[in-house]
C-alpha positions in Angstrom: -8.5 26.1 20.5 -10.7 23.4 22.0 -10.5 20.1 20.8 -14.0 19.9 19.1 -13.2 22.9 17.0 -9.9 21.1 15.7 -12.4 17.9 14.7 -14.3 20.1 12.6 -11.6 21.6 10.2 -10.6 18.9 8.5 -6.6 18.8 8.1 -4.3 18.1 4.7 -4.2 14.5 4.8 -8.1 14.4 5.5 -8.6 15.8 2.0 -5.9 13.7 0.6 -7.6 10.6 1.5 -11.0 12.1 0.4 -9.5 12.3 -3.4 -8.3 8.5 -3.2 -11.9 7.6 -3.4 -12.5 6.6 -6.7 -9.4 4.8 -6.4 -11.2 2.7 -4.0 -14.1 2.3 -6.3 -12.3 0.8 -9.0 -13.5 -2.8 -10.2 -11.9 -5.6 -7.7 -9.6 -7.4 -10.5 -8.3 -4.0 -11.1 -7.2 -3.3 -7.7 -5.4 -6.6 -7.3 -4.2 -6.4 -10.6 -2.3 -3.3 -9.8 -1.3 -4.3 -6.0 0.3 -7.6 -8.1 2.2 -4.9 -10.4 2.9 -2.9 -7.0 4.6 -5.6 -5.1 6.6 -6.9 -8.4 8.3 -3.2 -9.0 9.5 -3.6 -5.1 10.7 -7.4 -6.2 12.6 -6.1 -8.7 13.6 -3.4 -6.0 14.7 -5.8 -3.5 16.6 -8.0 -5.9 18.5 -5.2 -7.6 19.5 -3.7 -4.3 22.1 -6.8 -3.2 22.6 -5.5 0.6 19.4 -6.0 1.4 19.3 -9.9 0.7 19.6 -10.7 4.8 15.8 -8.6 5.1 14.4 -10.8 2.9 10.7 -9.0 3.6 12.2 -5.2 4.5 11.3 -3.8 0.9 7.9 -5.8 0.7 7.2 -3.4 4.1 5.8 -0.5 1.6 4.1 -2.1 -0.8 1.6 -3.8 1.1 1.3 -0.5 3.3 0.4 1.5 0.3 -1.3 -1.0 -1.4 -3.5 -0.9 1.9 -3.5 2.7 1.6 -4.6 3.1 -1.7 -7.1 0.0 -2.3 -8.7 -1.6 0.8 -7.8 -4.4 3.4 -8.3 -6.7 0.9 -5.6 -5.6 -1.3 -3.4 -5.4 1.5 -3.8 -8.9 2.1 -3.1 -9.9 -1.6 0.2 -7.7 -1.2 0.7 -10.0 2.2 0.4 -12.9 0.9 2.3 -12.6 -2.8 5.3 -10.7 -0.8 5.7 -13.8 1.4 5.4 -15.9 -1.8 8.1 -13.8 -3.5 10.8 -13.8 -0.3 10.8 -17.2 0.7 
């Protein structure tokens, strides 16, 4: 199949991303709201797990990649910026 038919059809995670719109759409103090409450439930991840303690940012790797995921850049960049706050 040539490459500009396989453009075309669009793939599983295409549509998955398609439904995570009105996520996206969500009022702005809602979406950092819920990236705070994100990041916090991998806090309490990180500091029940004790073997982890020498990665002090290893479990903050997730949230703020699917805090990116499912809000926008901005969000992200919350997730950033109140893991950092949380490890050091």
């Amino acid at each position: 199949m040539p490459l500009r038919e396989i453009e075309h059809h669009p793939t599983l995670m295409v549509e998955a991303l398609a439904r995570l719109r009105p996520v996206r759409r969500m009022p702005i103090w809602i979406r950092y709201l819920l990236t705070l409450a994100i990041v916090l439930v991998f806090f309490a991840a990180r500091a029940a797990l004790t073997d982890v303690q020498g990665s002090p940012f290893l479990l903050f790797l997730p949230a703020i990649v699917l805090t990116s995921f499912l809000f926008d850049r901005g969000s992200g960049l919350v997730a950033t910026f109140f893991s950092t706050a949380l490890a050091i």
